[in-house]
C-alpha atoms as one frame of an Amber mdcrd trajectory, in Angstrom:
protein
  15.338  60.816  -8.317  17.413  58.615 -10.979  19.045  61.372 -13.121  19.718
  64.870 -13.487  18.134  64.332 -17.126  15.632  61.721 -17.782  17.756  59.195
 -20.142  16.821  59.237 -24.258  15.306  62.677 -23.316  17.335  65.003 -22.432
  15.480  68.019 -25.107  12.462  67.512 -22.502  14.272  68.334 -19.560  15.804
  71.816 -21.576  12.805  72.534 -22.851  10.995  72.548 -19.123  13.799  74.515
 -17.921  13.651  77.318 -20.253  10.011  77.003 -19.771   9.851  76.666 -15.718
  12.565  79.861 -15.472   9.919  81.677 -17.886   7.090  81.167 -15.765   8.644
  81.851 -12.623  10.269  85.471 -13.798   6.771  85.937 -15.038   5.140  85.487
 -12.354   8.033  87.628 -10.596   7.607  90.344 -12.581   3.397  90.261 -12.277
   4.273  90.125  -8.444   6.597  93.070  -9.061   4.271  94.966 -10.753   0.816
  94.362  -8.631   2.676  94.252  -4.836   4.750  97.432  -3.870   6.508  94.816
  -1.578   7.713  92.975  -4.615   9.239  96.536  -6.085  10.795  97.044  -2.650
  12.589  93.605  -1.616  14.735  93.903  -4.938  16.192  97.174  -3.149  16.384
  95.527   0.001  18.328  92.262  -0.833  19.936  94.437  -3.325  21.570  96.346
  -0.062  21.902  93.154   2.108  23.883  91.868  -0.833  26.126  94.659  -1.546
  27.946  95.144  -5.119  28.512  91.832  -7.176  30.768  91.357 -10.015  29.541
  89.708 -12.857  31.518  86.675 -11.855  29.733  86.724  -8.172  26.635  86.626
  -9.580  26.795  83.925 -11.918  28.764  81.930  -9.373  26.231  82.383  -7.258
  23.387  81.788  -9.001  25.183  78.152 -10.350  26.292  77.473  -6.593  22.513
  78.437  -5.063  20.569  76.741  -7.960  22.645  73.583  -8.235  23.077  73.367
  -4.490  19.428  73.979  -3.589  17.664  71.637  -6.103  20.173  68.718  -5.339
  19.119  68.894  -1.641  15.480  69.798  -1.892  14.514  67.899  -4.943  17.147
  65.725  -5.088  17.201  64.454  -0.900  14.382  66.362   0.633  11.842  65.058
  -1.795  12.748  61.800  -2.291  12.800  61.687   1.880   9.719  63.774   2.911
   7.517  63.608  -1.033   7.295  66.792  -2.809   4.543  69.056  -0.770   6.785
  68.829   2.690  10.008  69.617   0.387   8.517  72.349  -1.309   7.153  74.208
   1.502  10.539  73.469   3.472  12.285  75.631   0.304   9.588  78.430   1.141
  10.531  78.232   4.195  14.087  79.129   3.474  13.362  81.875   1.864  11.366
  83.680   5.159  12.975  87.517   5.955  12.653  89.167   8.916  10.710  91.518
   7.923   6.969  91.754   5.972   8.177  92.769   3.004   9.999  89.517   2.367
   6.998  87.787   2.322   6.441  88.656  -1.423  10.152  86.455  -1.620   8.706
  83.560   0.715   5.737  82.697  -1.441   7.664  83.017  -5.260   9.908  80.568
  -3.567   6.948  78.241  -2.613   5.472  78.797  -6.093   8.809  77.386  -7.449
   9.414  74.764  -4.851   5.682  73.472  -6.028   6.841  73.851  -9.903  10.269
  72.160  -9.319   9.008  69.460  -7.098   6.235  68.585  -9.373   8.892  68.315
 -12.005  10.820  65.930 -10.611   8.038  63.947  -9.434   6.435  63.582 -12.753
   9.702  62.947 -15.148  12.231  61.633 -11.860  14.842  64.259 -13.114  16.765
  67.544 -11.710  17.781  68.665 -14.887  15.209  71.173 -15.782  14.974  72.082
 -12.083  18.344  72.934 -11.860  18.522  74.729 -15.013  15.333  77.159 -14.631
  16.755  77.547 -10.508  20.340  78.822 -12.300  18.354  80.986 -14.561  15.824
  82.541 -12.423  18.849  83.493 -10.026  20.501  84.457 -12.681  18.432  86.873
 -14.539  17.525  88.097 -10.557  21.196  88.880  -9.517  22.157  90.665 -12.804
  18.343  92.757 -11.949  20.070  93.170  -8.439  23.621  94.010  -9.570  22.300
  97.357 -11.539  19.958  97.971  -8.150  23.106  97.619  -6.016  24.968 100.944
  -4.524  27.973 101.594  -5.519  31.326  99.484  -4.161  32.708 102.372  -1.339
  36.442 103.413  -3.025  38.821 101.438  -0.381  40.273 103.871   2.554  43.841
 104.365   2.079  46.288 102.338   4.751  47.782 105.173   7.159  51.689 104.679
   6.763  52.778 103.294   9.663
């Protein structure tokens, strides 16, 4: 990998993001509405995640989607090729329960789709950007999923 955007092209590499992000949340939401698993995990890593401010969520979809795409794109692939990578990133994703596997094979779908990216064009850029949004548009779905913050206890004087 070269660049995070292929030089003298850099409207390619938004373009495939925007497009990538679209296919992926399309595919999410087909999962969502064919599996009952995929209708269920939301509420479940909604819970394991607890309430997230706006801020949380985006900086966590920028840290996860930056982070993840440098290493598995970025020094997984260019180590191992693109298959190995992508099915490592899958592999991330495994829960310990069944119903995560709904979660473990999206993120193979988009480990495939982002690796394939950056082996055709040599770029992270629209990787990176359709990661951010797919996490993204996912955490603010989460966030209204979420249960409500608990009101802090009061301190006892002491």
């Amino acid at each position: 990998v070269d660049a995070f955007v292929e030089p003298g092209s850099p409207a390619v590499d938004l373009a495939g993001g925007l497009a990538l992000a679209a296919a992926l949340l399309g595919l999410w939401a087909l999962g969502r509405r064919l599996f009952a698993s995929g209708r269920e995990i939301e509420g479940e890593i909604a819970r394991l995640l607890g309430p997230l401010s706006r801020e949380e969520a985006l900086a966590l979809a920028l840290l996860s989607g930056v982070a993840e795409e440098v290493f598995f794109r970025g020094a997984l692939q260019a180590w191992l090729g693109w298959l190995p990578a992508a099915v490592a990133f899958g592999l991330l994703h495994v829960g310990p329960r069944k119903v995560f596997r709904i979660w473990t094979a999206f993120a193979l779908a988009a480990g495939v789709l982002f690796g394939l990216w950056v082996e055709l064009r040599g770029s992270l850029g629209a990787p990176i950007l359709a990661h951010v949004l797919v996490n993204g548009v996912q955490l603010a779905r989460l966030r209204r999923l979420a249960p409500p913050a608990s009101p802090a206890s009061p301190v006892p004087p002491g």
